[in-house]
N, C-alpha and C positions, 0 to 999 in steps of 0.2 A: 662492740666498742669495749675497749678493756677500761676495768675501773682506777682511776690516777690516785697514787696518795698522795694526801698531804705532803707536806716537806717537811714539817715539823715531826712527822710522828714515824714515818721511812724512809729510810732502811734503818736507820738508829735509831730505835724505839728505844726509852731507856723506861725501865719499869721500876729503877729505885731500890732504894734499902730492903732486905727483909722486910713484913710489914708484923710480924711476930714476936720480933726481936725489941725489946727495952733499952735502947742504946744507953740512957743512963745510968740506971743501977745493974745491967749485966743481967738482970734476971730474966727467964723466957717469961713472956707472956702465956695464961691460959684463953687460949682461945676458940672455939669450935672450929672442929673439920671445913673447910669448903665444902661447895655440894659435888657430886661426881662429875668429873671432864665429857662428857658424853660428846660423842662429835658432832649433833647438830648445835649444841651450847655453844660449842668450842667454833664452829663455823661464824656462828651468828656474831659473836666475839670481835672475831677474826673482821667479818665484814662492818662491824658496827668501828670498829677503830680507822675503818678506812675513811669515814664521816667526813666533811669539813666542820660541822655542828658540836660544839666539846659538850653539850646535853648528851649527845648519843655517844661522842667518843669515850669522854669520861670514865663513864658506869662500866664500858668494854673493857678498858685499861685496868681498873680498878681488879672487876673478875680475873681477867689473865692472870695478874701481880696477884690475887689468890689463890691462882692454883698454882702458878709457879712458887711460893711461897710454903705452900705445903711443905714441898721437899725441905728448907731447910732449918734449921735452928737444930734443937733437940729431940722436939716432937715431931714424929713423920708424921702425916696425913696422905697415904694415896688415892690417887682422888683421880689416877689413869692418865692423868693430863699428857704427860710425857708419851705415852702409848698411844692417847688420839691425835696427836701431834705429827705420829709418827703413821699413823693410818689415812690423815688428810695428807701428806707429801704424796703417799704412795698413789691417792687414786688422781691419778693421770684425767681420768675420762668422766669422773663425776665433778670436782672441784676446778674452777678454773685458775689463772696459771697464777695471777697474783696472788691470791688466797694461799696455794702452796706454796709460792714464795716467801710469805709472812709465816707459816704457819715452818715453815725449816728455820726461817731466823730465831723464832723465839724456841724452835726447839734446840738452836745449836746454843742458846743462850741462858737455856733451861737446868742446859746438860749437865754445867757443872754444878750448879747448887745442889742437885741428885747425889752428885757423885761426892762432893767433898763434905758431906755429914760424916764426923767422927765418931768411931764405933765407941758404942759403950764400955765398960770392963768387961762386962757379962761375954759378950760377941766377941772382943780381946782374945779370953780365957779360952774359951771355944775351940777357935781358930787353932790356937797353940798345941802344939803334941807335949 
């Protein structure tokens, strides 16, 4: 029997604002690394947002929005997330199908925040011939 999600929480899981980010005075926040994305973490995650229960959804929601969160602001934290993300789509024959359904959503969702951190001066200069 495949597991059903909620309605509220997919296929439009919305994970919200940076949680790093100071939206009032523009300042980054200091905050600690997440702990690393490890794919059973990331599984359990994964299955715990499928909950009807928001005790167990919550806390799951919460974790994802910090490792997706990593990537962006000014301070990287890699933390692999994007990479187990992309290791649960792949296994066909260990995860089943909803889980890698979830688990491509929040990585095609993931993807830009990765992507659209602006490079420092340093990295700039670099680049440059």
């Amino acid at each position: 029997m495949a597991t059903q999600f909620p309605p509220s929480i997919f296929p439009t899981m919305s994970l919200g604002a940076p949680a790093n980010l100071i939206a009032s005075s523009g300042n980054v926040e200091t905050t600690p690394p997440p702990p690393p994305a490890d794919p059973s973490a990331v599984l359990a995650a994964i299955q715990s947002c499928s909950s009807h229960e928001s005790s167990v959804r919550r806390p799951a929601e919460e974790q994802l929005q910090q490792w997706e969160n990593a990537y962006s602001g000014r301070t990287l934290h890699p933390t692999g997330y994007l990479t187990t993300l992309i290791s649960i789509v792949d296994r066909s024959h260990n995860v089943d199908e909803n889980r890698r359904l979830l688990a491509a959503i929040l990585l095609k969702n993931g993807i830009p925040k990765a992507f659209s951190v602006p490079l420092s001066d340093e990295a700039r200069d670099s680049g440059e011939e």
